[in-house]
C-alpha positions in Angstrom: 102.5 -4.3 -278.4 105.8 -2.2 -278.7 106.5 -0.1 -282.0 108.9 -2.5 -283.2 108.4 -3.6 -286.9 109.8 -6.9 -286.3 108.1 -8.7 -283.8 110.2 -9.3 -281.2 107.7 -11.7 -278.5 105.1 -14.5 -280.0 102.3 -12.1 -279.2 103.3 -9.7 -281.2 104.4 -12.2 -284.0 100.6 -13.8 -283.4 99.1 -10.6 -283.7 101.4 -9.7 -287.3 100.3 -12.7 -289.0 96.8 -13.2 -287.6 96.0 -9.4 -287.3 98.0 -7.2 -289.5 98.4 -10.2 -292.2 95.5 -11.8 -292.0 96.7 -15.1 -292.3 94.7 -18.1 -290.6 97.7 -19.7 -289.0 95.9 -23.4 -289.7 97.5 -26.9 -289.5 99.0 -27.1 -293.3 100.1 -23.0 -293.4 102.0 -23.9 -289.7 103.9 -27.2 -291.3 104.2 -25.2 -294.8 106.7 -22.6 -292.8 108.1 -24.9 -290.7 109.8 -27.3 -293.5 110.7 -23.7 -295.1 112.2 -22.1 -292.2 114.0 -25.8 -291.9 115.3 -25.9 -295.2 118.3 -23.5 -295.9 118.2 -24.2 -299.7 114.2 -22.7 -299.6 114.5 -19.2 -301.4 112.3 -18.0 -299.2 114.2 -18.9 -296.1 117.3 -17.4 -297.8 115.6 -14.3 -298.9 114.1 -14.3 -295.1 117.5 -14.4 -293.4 118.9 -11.5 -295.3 116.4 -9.3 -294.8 116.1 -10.2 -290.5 119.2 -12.7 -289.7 119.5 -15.9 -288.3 118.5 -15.0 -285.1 114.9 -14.0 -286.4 114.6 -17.3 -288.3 115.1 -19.4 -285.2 112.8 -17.0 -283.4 110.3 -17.6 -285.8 110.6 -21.4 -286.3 110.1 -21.6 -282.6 107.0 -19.2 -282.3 106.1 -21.4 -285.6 106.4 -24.9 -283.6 104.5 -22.7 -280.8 102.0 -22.2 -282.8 101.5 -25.6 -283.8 101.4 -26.7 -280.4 99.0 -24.5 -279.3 96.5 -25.9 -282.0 97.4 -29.6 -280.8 95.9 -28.5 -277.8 93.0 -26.7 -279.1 92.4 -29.8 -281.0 
């Protein structure tokens, strides 16, 4: 894992939510930040691109849908 503070790869993203977090990245917590990271009214998704940009919303959202595909396949 490098020493960036945002995560920067899906690994490392995993490994801040699951790890660092300790958030459960289950079925309804996965579709609860993907409709947020979707909707540009959501505060959170506002207050989320200010603080990291765009470009580390669509990051997320895709290591998000990743995420969610993985568990399909788990499943």
């Amino acid at each position: 894992m490098s020493s960036a503070i945002i995560p920067q790869t899906y690994e490392e993203w995993h490994h801040c939510i699951t790890v660092i977090g300790q958030q459960e990245l289950s079925p309804s917590y996965i579709e609860m930040r993907i409709e947020s990271l979707n909707s540009p009214d959501d505060s959170s998704t506002q207050r989320f691109v200010q603080l990291y940009g765009e470009q580390q919303r669509v990051k997320t959202l895709q290591w998000f849908e990743r995420a969610k595909s993985n568990a399909h396949a788990k499943s």
